[in-house]
VOVO-283907 format. One line per 3 residues: for each residue x negated, y negated, z negated of C-alpha. Coordinates in steps of 0.001 Angstrom, whole numbers. Layout:
BEGIN
X/Y/Z; ...
END
This chain:
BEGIN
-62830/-101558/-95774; -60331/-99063/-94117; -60933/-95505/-94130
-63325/-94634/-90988; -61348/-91478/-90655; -58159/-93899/-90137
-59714/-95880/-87795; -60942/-93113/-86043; -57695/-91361/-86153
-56083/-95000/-84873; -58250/-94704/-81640; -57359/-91525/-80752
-53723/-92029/-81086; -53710/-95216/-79240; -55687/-93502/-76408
-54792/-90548/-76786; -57524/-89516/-75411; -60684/-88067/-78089
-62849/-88765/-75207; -62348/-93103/-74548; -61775/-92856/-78533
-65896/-91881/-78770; -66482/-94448/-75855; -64492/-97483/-77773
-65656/-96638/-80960; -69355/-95748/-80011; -69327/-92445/-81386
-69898/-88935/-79858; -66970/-86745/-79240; -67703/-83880/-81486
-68092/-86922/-84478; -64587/-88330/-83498; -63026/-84558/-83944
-64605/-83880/-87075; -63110/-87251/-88611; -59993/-86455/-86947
-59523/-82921/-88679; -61327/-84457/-91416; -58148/-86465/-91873
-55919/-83483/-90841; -57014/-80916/-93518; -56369/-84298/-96187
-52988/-84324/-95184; -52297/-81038/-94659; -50769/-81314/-91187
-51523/-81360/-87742; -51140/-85305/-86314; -51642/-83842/-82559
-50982/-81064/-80442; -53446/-79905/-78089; -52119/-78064/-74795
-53558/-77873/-71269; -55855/-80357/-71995; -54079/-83437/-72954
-53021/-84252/-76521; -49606/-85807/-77775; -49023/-87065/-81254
-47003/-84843/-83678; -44039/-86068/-85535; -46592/-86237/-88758
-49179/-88326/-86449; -46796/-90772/-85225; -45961/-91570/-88757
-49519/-91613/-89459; -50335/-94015/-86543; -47379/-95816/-87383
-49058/-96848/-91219; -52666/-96838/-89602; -51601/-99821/-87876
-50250/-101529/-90943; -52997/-100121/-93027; -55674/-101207/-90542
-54106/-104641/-89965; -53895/-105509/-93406; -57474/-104737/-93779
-58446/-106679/-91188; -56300/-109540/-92539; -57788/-109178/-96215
-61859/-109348/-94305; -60658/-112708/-92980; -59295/-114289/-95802
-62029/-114042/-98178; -64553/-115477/-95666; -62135/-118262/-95306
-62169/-118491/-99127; -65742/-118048/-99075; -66150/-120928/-96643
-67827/-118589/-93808; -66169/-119738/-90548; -67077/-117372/-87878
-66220/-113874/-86045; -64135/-112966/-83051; -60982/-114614/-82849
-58465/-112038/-80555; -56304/-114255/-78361; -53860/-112827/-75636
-52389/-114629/-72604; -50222/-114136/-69511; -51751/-114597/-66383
-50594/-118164/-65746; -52186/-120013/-68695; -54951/-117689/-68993
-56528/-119305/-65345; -55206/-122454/-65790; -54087/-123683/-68953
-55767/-122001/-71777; -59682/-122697/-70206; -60381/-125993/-71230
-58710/-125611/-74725; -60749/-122677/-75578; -63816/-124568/-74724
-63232/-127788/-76231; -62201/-125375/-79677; -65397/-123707/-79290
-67391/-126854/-79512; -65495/-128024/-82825; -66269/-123748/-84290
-69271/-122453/-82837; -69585/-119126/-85021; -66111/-118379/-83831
-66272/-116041/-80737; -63159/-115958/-79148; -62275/-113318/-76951
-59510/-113655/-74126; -57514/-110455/-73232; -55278/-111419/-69592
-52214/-109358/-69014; -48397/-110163/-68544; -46167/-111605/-70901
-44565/-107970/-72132; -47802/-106391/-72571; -49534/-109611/-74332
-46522/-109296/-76629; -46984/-105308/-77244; -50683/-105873/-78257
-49956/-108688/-80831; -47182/-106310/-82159; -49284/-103625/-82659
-51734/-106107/-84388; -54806/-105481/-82207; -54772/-109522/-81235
-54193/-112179/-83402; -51351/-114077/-81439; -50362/-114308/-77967
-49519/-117121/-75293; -46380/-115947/-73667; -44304/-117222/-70692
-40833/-117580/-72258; -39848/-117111/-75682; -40617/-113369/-77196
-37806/-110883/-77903; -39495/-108357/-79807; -38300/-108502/-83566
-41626/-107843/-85044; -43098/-111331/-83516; -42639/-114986/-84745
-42281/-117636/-81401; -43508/-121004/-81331; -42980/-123057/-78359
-46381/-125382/-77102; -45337/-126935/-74496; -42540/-127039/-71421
-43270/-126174/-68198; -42017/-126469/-64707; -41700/-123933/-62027
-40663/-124832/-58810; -40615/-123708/-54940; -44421/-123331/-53418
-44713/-122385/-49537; -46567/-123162/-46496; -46997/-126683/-45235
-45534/-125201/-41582; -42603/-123223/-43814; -38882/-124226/-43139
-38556/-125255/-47062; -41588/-127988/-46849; -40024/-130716/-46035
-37111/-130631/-48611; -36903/-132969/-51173; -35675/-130121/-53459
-34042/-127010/-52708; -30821/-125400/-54041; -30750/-121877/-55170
-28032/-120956/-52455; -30981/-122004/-49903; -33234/-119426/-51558
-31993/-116324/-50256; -32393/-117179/-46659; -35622/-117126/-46137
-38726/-114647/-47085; -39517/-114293/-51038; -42798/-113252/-52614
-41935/-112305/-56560; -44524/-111507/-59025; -44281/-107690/-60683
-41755/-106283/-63469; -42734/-107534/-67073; -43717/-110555/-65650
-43072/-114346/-67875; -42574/-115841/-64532; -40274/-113393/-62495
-38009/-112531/-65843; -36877/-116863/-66321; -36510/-117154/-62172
-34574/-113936/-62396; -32280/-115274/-65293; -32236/-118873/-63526
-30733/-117094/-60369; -28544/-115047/-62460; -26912/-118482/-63641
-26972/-119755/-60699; -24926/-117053/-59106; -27393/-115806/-57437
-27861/-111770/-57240; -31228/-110795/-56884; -30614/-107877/-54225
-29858/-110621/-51613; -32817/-112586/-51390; -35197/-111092/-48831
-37528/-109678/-51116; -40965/-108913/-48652; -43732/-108171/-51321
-44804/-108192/-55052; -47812/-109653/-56568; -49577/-109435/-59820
-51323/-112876/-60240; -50908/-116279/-59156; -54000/-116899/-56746
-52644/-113518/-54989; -48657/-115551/-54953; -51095/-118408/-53832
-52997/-116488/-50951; -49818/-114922/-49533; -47829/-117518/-49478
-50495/-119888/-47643; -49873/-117303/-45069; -46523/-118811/-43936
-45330/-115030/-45263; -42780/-116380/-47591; -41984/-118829/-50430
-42695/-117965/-54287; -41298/-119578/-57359; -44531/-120534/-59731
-45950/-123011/-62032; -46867/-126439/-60521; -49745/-126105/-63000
-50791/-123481/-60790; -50832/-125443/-57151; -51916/-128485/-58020
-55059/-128693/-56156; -53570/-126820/-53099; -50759/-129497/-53102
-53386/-132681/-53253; -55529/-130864/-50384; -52085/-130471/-48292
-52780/-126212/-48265; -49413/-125874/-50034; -46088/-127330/-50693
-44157/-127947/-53930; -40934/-128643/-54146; -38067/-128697/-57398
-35330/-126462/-57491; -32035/-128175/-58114; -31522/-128030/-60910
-34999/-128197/-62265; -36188/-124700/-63381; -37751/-126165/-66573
-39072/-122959/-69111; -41081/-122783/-72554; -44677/-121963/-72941
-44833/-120116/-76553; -47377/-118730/-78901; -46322/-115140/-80802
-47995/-113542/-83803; -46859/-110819/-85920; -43988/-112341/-88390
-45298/-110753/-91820; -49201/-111600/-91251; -50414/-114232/-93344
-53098/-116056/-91478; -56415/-117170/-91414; -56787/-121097/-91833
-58971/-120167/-88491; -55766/-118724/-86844; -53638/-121545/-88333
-56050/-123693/-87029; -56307/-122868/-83342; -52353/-122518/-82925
-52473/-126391/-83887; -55219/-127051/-81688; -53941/-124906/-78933
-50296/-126311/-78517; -51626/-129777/-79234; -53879/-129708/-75943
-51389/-127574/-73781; -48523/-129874/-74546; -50778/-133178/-73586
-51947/-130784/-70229; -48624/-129849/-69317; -47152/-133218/-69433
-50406/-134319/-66811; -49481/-131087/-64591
END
């Protein structure tokens, strides 16, 4: 229902690019600049400067973009609720998730919810916590599973379930044998940490924080982006991480790794986010319900 010159005009600003604009919206280049200064001769006003080949958004464009991406949401929003009145059940269904309980806790739910709503389609975008929480705010996915409770004023947070992160090393590591392991312990030996904007890095970070601990003394020896990378280095004998135990479970049964609780427990909430104004869909209503139903019943199992 929206304009096609907004939506057009959306792309480009979000890419800012006119070039991947034509590419995600299946369009040719010269059609996405004739919508774009379709749009600018409407308004009167330039939305982007053009200089040595790259393009930035004009004070005028960012307040454009800024309404495109109510505008477009609200559209959106309007589409779904009269199919739901309607009774048609079906369409994508835009669902974001951290790394963690994209690979191993959000799987089996979106299968077993795919069973129940076959005409649903749901599609599963993986990135960290911060930038699962920037694409719900900016309304191009429904809602979000986040590690951690969102900050971002924008977003509603609903916790699904808790979950526990503890010590993971090396069956031949110094730590394996330890019925738990203090934080004090931690900063004596080598420490693989997953990447800024991170779930998982941000609550050890504020649990050593707490604890006393400062962050430039542990021994620090390499970053990774994913858990099955935290996984392969650590099996290594490299270092020790701080994960999920959701995450080593079947490395811990074989014997190929080692978990062990911190003392205290480092104990942290698994949440769902969606935009705080958007009325939803009885489908999006729907699959929250679903969702932190089965994650809370697989977390307590983990």
């Amino acid at each position: 229902m929206a304009d096609r010159r907004l939506q057009v005009f959306h792309a480009v600003a979000k890419h800012l690019s006119f070039t991947k604009a034509a590419e995600a919206l299946f369009m040719t280049q010269p059609a996405v600049t004739f919508q774009v200064r379709q749009l600018e001769e409407q308004f009167d006003t330039r939305l982007f400067d053009r200089t040595q080949g790259r393009i930035t958004l004009t004070p005028a464009g960012q307040l454009a973009f800024e309404y495109a991406e109510r505008i477009l949401g609200l559209s959106a929003e309007l589409d779904t609720r009269l199919r739901s009145m309607n009774g048609h059940e079906g369409g994508p269904l835009l669902i974001g998730a951290s790394t963690t309980i994209a690979e191993y806790l959000l799987p089996h739910v979106l299968g077993e919810f795919k069973v129940r709503h076959p005409a649903i389609v749901p599609r599963l975008f993986v990135a960290n916590s911060e930038v699962v929480q920037e694409r719900v705010a900016e309304r191009t996915l429904d809602l979000g599973f986040i590690e951690g409770d969102s900050r971002l004023p924008s977003l509603a947070s609903e916790s699904c379930c808790e979950d526990e992160l503890q010590v993971v090393c090396a069956p031949s590591h110094a730590l394996a044998r330890a019925a738990s392991v203090a934080p004090r312990t931690l900063a004596e030996h080598g420490y693989i940490t997953r990447e800024p904007g991170s779930g998982t890095r941000e609550v050890v970070d504020h649990y050593l924080e707490k604890a006393g601990i400062d962050r430039d003394s542990l021994q620090v020896v390499m970053e990774a982006s994913s858990p099955e990378s935290l996984k392969g280095l650590v099996a290594t004998g490299l270092g020790y991480t701080i994960m999920s135990r959701s995450t080593v479970v079947k490395e811990a049964r074989l014997g190929e790794l080692v978990a062990i609780p911190l003392a205290p427990r480092l104990i942290r909430n698994l949440s769902v986010v969606y935009p705080k104004e958007r009325i939803h869909s009885r489908l999006v209503n729907a699959f929250i319900a679903f969702a932190r139903e089965r994650l809370d019943s697989t977390c307590e199992v983990a």
